[in-house]
C-alpha positions, 0 to 999 in steps of 0.5 A: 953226874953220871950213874953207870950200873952193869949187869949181865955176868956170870958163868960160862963155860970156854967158847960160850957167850955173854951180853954186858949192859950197862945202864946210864943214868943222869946228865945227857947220858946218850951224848957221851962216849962209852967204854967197857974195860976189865980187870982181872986179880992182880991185875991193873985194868985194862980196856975192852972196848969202847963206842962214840956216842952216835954208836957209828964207830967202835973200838977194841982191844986186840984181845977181843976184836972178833969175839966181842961186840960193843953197841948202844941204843940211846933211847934206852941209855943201855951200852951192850957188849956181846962177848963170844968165843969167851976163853978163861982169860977173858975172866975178870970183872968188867966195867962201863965207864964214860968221860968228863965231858960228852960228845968225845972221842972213845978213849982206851985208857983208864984216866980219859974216864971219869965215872965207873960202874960197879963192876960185873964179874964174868967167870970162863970155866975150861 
């Protein structure tokens, strides 16, 4: 069983900048694949970002290529996302997520994942 736990949002205003990290614990938590994904009200959840376990290879949506960042450091079972340039659409709570199984290839949609953190709320201010 995995255990995810985000932490990080906030406030910001237009053009400023935010570091998500999520904490894993539980399982062989630094094999698995990762993923960031937000959702904004009345709206469905959408994928952000997502990295393999190795940390060698990243993935972005095209909303946030460029602006946000995505990294792991496995020693300390954290996954980062640094988000730059935030506009107010990118206003939504944000989730980590990992899949059923470790050692995947990153996925971008919501059912390849299996366990979710609670969610951090990030808020852009125009």
């Amino acid at each position: 069983q995995v255990h995810l736990a985000e932490s990080g949002g906030g406030l910001v205003q237009a053009g400023g900048s935010l570091t998500l990290s999520c904490l894993a614990s539980g399982g062989n938590v630094r094999n698995y694949a990762m993923g960031w994904f937000r959702q904004a009200p009345g709206q469905e959840r959408e994928f952000v970002a997502a990295i393999n376990w190795t940390g060698r290879n990243s993935y972005y949506s095209d909303s946030v290529k460029g602006r946000f960042t995505i990294s792991r450091d496995n020693a300390k079972n954290i996954v980062n996302l640094q988000m730059n340039g935030l506009k107010p659409e990118d206003t939504a709570v944000y989730f980590c997520a990992a899949p059923p199984t470790p050692g995947l290839v990153p996925a971008n949609f919501v059912g390849e994942y299996r366990y979710w953190g609670q969610g951090t709320q990030v808020t852009v201010a125009s």
